[in-house]
N, CA, C and O atoms as a GROMACS GRO file, in nm:
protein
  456
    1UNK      N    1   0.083  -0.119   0.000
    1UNK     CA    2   0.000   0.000   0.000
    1UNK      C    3   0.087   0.126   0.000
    1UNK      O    4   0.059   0.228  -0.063
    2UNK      N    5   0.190   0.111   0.072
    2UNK     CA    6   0.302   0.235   0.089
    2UNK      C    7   0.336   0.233  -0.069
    2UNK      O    8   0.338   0.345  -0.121
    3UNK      N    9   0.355   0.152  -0.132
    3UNK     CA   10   0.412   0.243  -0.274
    3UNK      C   11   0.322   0.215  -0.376
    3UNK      O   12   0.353   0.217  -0.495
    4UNK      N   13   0.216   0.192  -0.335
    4UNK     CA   14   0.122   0.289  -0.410
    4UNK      C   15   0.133   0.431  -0.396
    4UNK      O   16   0.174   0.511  -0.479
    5UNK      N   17   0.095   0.450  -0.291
    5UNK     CA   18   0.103   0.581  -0.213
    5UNK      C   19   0.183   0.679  -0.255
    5UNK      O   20   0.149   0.797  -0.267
    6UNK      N   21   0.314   0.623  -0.283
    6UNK     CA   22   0.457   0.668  -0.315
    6UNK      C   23   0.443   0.715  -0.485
    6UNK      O   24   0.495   0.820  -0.523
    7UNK      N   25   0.379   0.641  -0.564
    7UNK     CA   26   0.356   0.618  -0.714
    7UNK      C   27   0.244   0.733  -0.718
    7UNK      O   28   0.272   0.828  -0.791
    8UNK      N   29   0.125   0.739  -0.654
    8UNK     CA   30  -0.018   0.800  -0.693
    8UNK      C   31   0.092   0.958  -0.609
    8UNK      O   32   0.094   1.052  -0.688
    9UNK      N   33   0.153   0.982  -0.505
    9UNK     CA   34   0.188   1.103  -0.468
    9UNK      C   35   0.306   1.134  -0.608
    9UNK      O   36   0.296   1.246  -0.660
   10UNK      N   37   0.375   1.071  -0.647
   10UNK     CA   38   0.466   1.119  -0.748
   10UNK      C   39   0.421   1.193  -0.855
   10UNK      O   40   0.460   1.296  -0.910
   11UNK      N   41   0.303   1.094  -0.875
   11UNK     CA   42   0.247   1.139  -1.014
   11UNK      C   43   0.132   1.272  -1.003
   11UNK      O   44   0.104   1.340  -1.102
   12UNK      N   45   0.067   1.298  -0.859
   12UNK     CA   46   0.029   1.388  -0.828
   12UNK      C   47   0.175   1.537  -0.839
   12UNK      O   48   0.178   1.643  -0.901
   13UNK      N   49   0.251   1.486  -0.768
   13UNK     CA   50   0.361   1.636  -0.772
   13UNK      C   51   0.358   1.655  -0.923
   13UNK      O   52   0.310   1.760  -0.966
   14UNK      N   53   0.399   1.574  -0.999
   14UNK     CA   54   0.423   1.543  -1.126
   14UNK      C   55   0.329   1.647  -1.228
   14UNK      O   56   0.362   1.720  -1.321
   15UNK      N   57   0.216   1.622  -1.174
   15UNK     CA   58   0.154   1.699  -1.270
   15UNK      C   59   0.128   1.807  -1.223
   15UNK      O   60   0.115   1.890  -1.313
   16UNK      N   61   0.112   1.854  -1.110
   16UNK     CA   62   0.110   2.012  -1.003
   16UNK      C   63   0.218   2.069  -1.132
   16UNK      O   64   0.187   2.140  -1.228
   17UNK      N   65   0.338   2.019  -1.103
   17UNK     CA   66   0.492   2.063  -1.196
   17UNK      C   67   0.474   2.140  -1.296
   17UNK      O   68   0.507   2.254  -1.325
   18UNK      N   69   0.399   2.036  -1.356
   18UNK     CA   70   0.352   2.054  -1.546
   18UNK      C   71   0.226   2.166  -1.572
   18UNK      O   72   0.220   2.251  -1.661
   19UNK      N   73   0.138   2.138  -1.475
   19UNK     CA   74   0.088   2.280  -1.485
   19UNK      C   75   0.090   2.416  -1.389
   19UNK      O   76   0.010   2.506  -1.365
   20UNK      N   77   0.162   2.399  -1.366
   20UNK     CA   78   0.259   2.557  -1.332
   20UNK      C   79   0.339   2.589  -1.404
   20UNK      O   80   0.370   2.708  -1.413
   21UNK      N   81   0.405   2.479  -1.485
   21UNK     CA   82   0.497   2.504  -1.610
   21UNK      C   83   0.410   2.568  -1.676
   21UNK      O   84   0.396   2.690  -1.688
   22UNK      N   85   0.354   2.487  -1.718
   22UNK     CA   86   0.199   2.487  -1.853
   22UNK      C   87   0.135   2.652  -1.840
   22UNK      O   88   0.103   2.731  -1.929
   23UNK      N   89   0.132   2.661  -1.745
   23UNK     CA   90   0.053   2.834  -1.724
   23UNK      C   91   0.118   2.927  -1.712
   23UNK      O   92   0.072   3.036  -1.745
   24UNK      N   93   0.253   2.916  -1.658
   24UNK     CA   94   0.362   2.999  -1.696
   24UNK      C   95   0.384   3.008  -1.862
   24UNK      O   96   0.365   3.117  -1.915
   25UNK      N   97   0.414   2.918  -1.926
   25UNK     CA   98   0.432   2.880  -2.041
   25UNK      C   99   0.322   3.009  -2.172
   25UNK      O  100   0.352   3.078  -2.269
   26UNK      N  101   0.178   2.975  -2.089
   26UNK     CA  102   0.104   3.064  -2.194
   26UNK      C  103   0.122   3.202  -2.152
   26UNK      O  104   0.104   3.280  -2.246
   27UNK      N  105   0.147   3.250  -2.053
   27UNK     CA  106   0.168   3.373  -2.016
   27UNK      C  107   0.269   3.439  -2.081
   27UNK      O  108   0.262   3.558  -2.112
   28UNK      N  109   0.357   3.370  -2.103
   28UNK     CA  110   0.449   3.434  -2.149
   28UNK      C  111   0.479   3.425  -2.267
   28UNK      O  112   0.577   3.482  -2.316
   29UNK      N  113   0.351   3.308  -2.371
   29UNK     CA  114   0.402   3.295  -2.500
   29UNK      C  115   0.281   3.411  -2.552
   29UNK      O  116   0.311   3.486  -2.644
   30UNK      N  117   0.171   3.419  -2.500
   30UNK     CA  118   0.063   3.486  -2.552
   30UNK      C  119   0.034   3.599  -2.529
   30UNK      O  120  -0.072   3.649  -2.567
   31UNK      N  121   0.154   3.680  -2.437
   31UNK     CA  122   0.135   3.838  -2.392
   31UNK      C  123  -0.016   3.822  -2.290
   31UNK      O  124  -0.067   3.715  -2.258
   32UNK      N  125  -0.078   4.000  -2.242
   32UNK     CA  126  -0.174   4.008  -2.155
   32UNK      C  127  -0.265   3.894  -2.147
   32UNK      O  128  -0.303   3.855  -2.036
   33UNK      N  129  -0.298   3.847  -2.237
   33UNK     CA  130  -0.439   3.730  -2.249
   33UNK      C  131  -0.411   3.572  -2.199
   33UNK      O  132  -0.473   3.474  -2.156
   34UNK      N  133  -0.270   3.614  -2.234
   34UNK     CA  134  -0.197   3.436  -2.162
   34UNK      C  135  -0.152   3.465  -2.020
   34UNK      O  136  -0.089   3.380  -1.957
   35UNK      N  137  -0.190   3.607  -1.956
   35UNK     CA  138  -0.109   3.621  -1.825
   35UNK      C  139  -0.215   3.620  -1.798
   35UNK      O  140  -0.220   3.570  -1.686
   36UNK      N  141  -0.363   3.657  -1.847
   36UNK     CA  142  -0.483   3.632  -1.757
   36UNK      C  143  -0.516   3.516  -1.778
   36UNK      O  144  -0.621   3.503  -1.716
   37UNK      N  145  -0.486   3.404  -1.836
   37UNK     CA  146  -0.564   3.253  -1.850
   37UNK      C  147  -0.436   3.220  -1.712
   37UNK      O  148  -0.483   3.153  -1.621
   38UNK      N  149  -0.304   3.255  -1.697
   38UNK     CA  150  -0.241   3.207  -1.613
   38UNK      C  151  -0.234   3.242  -1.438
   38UNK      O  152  -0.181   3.184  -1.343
   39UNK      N  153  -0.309   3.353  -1.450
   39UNK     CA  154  -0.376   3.437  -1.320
   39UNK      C  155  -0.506   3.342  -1.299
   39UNK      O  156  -0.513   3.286  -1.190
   40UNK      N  157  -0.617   3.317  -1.402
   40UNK     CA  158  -0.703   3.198  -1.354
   40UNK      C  159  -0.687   3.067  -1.341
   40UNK      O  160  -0.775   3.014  -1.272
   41UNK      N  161  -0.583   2.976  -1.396
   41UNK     CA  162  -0.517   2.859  -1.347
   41UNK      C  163  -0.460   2.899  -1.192
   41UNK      O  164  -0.521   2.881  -1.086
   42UNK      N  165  -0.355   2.946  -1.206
   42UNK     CA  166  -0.366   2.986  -1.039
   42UNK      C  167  -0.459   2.990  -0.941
   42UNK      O  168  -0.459   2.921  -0.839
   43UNK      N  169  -0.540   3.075  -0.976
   43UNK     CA  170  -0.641   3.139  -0.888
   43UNK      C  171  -0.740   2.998  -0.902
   43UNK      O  172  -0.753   2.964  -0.784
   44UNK      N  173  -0.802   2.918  -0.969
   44UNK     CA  174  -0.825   2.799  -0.974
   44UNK      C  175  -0.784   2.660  -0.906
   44UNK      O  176  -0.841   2.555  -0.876
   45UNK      N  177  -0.647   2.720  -0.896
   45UNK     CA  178  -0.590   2.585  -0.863
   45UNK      C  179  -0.585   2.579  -0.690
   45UNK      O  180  -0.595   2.480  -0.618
   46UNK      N  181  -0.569   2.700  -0.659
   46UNK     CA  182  -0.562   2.765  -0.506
   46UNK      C  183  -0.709   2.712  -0.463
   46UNK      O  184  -0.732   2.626  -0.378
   47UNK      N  185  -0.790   2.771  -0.530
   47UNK     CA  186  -0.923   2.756  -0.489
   47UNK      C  187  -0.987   2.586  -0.505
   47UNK      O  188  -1.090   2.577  -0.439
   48UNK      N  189  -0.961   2.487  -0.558
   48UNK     CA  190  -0.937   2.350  -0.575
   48UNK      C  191  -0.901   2.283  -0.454
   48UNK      O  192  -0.966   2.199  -0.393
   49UNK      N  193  -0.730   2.354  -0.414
   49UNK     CA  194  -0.695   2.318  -0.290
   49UNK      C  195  -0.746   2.327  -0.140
   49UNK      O  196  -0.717   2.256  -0.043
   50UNK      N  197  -0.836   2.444  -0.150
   50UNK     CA  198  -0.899   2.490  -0.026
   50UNK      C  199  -1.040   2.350  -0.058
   50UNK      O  200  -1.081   2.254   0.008
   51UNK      N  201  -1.058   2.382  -0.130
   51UNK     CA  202  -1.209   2.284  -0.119
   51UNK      C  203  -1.144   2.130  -0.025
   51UNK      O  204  -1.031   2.140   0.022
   52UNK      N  205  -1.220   2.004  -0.007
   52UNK     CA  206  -1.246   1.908   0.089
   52UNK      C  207  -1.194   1.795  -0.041
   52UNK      O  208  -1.260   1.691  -0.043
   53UNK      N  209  -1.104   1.806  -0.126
   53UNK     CA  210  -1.007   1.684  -0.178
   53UNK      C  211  -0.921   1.646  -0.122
   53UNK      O  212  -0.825   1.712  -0.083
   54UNK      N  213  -0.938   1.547  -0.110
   54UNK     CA  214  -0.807   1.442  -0.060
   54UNK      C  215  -0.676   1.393  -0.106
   54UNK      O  216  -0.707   1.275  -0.118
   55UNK      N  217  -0.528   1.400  -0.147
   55UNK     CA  218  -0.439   1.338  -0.180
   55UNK      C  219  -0.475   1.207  -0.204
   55UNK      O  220  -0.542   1.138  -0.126
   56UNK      N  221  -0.424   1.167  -0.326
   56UNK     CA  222  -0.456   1.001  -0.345
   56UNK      C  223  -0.371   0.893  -0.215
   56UNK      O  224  -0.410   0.797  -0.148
   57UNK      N  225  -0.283   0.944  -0.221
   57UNK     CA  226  -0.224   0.862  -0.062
   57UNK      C  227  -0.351   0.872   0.019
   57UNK      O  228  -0.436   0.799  -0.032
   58UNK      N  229  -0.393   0.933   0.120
   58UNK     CA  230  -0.456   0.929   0.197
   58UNK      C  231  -0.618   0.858   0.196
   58UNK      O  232  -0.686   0.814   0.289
   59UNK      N  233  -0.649   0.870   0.030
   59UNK     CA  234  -0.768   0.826  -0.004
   59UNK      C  235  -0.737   0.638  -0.038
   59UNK      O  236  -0.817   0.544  -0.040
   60UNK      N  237  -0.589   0.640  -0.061
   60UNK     CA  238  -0.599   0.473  -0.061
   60UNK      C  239  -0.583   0.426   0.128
   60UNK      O  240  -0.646   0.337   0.186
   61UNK      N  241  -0.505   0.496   0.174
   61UNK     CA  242  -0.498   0.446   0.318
   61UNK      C  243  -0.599   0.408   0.388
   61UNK      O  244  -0.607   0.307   0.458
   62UNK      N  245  -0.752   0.562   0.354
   62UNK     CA  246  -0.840   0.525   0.392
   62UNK      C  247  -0.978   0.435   0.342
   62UNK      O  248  -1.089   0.432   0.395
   63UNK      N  249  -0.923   0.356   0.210
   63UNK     CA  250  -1.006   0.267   0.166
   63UNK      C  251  -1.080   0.150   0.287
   63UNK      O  252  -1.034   0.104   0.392
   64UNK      N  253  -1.209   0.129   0.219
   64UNK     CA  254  -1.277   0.036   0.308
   64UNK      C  255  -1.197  -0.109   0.352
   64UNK      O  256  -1.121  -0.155   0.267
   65UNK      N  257  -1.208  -0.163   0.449
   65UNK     CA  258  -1.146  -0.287   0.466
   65UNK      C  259  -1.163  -0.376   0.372
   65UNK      O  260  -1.061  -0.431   0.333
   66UNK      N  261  -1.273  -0.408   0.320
   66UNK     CA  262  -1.297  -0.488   0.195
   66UNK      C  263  -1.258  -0.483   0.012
   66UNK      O  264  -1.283  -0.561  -0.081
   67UNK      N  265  -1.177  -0.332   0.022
   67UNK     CA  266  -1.122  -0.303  -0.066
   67UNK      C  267  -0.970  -0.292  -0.074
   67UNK      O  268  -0.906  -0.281  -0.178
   68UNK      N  269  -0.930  -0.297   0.031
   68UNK     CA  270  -0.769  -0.307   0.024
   68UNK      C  271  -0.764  -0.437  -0.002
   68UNK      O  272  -0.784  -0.434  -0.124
   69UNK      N  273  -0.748  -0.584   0.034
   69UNK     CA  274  -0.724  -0.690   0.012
   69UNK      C  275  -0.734  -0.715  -0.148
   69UNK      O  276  -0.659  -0.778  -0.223
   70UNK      N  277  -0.852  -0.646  -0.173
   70UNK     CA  278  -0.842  -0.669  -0.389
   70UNK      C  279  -0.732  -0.575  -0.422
   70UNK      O  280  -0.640  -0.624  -0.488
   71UNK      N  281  -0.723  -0.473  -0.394
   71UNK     CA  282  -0.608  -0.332  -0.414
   71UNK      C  283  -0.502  -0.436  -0.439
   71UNK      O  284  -0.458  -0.471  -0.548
   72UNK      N  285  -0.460  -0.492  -0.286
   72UNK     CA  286  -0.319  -0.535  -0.315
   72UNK      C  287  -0.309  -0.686  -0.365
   72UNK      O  288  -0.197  -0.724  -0.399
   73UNK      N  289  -0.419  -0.779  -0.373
   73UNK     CA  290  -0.390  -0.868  -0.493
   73UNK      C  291  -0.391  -0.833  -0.622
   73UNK      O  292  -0.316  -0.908  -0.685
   74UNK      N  293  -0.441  -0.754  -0.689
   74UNK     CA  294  -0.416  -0.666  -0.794
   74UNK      C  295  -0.257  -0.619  -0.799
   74UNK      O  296  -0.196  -0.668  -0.895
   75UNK      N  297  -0.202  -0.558  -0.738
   75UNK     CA  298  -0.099  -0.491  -0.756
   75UNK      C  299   0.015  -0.598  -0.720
   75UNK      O  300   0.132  -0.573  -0.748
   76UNK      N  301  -0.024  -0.722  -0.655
   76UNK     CA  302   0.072  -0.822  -0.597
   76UNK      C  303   0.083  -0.938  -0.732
   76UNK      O  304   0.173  -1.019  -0.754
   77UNK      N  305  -0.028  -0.916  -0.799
   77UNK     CA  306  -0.055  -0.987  -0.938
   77UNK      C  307   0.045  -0.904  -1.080
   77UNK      O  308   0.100  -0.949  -1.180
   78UNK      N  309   0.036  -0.815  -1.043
   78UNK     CA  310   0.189  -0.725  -1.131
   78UNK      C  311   0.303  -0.813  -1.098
   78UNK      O  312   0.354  -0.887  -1.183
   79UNK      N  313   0.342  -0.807  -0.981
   79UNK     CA  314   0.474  -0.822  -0.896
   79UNK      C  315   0.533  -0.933  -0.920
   79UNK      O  316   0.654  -0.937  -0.944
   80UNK      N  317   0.443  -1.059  -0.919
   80UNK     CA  318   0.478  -1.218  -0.911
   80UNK      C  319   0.569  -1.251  -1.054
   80UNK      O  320   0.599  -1.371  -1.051
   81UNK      N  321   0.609  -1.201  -1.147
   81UNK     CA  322   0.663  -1.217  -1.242
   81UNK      C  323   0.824  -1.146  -1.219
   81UNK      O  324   0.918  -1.176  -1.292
   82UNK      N  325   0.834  -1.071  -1.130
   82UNK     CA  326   0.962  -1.035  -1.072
   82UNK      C  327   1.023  -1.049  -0.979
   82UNK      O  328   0.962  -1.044  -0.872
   83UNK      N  329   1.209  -1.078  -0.978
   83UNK     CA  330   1.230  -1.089  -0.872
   83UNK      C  331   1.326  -0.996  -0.787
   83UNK      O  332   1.424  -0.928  -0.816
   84UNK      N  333   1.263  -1.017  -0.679
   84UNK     CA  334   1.268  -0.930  -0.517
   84UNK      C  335   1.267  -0.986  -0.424
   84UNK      O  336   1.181  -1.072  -0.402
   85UNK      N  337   1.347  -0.959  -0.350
   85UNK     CA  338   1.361  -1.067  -0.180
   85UNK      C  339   1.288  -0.974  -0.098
   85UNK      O  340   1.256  -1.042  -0.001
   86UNK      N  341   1.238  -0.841  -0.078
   86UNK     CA  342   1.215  -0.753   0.016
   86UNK      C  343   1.161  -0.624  -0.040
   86UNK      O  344   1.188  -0.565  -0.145
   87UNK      N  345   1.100  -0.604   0.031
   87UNK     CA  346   1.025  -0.449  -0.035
   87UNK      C  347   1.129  -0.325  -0.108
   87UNK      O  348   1.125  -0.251  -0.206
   88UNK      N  349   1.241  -0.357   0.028
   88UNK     CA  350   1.352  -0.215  -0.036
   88UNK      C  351   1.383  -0.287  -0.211
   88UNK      O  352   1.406  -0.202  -0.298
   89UNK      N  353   1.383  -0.436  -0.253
   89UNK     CA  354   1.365  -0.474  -0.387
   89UNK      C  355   1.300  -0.411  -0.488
   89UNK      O  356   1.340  -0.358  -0.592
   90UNK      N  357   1.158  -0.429  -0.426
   90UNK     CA  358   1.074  -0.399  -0.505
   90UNK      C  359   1.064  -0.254  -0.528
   90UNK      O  360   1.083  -0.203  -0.638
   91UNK      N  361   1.036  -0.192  -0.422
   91UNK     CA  362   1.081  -0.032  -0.476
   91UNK      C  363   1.153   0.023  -0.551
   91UNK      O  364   1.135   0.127  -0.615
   92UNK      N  365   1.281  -0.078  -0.542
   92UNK     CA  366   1.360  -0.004  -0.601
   92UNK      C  367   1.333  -0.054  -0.784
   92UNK      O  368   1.373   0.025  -0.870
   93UNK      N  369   1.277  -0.166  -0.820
   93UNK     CA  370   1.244  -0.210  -0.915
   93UNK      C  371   1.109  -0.173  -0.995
   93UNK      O  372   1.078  -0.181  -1.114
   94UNK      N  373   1.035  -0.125  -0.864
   94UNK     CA  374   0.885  -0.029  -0.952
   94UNK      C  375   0.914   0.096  -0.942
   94UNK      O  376   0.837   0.165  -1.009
   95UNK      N  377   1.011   0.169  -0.872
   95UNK     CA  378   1.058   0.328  -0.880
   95UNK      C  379   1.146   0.380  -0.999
   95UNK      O  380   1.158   0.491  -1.050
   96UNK      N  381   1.205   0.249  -1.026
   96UNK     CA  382   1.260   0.255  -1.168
   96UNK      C  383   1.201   0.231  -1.304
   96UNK      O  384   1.271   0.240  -1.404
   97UNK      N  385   1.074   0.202  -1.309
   97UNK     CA  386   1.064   0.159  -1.390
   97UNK      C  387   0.919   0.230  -1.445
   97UNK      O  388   0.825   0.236  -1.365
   98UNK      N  389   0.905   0.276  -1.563
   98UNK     CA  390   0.778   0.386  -1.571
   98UNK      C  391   0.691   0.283  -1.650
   98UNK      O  392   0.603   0.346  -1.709
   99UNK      N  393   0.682   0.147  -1.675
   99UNK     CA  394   0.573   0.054  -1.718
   99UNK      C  395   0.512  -0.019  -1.650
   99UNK      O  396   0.399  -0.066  -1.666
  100UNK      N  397   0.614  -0.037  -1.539
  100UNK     CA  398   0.509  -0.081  -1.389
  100UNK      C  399   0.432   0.018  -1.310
  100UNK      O  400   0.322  -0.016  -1.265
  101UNK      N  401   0.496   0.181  -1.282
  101UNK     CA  402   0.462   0.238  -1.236
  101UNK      C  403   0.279   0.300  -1.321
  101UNK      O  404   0.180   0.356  -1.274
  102UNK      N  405   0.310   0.259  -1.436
  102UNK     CA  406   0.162   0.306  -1.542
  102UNK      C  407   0.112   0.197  -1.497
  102UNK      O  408   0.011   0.235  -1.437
  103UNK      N  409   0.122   0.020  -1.484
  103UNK     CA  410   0.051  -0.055  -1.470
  103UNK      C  411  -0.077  -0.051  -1.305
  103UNK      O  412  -0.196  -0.075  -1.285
  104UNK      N  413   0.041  -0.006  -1.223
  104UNK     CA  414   0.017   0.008  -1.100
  104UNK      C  415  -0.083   0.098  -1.086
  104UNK      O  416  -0.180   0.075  -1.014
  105UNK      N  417  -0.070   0.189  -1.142
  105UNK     CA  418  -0.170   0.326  -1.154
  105UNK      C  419  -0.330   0.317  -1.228
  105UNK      O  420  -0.439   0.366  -1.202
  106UNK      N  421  -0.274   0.225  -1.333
  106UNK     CA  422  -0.386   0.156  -1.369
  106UNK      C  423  -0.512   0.086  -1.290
  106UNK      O  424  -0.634   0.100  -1.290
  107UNK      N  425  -0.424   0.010  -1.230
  107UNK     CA  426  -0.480  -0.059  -1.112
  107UNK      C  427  -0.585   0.056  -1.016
  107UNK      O  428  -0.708   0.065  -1.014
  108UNK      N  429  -0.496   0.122  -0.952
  108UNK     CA  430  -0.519   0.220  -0.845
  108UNK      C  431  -0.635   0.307  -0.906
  108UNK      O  432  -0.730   0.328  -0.831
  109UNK      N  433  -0.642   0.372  -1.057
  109UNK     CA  434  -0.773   0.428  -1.080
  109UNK      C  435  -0.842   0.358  -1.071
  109UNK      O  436  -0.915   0.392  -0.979
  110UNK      N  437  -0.889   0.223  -1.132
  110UNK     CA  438  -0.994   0.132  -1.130
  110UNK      C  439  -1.074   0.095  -1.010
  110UNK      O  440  -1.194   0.085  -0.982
  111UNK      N  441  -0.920   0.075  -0.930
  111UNK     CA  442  -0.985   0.038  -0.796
  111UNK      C  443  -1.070   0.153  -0.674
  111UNK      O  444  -1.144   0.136  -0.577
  112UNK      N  445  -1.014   0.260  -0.736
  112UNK     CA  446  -1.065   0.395  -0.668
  112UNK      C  447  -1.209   0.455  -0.727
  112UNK      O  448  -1.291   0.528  -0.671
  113UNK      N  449  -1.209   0.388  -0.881
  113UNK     CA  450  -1.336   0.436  -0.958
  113UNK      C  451  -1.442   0.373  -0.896
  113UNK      O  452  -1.540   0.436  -0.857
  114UNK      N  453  -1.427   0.215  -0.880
  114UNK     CA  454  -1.502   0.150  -0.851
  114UNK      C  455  -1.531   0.099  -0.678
  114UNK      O  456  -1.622   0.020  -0.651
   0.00000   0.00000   0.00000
């Protein structure tokens, strides 16, 4: 469950990154009109944060008891094809690797959709 956690928070910073890039980006390619679409991404994104959303970490931690056990046979059903003696393994083998980390994520929307 911890690196899920670790994967769904990455990819959360990840994209925070890209659009602050992204809105910087039009501001400054499109003169006044791209500094006001980048004043309302901001001002949007602030206002997003104040509202009652949860970090995906925290929303898998607090999954129902009856839903973690599928979570992590799902994600333990990735795993069984590789080898790892120990978690510091595996981390270090799904932190490296951006086709497990998409598979995993895969997982984690589905299981969060549903």
């Amino acid at each position: 469950m911890k690196l899920l956690c670790c994967i769904a928070e990455e990819r959360e910073n990840k994209e925070s990154v890209e659009q602050a890039v992204g809105g910087r980006m039009v501001g400054h390619v499109r003169g006044p009109s791209g500094a006001a679409v980048e004043w309302f991404v901001g001002f949007y994104g602030k206002w997003m944060k104040n509202r009652e959303f949860k970090p995906i970490p925290q929303t898998i931690m607090e999954l129902p008891p009856d839903k973690k056990p599928k979570l992590y046979n799902e994600a333990m059903a990735i795993f069984k094809h590789l080898k790892w003696r120990d978690t510091e393994d595996l981390n270090t083998l799904v932190m490296g690797s951006e086709a497990l980390k998409k598979q995993l994520l895969a997982v984690l929307e589905k299981s969060l959709k549903g």
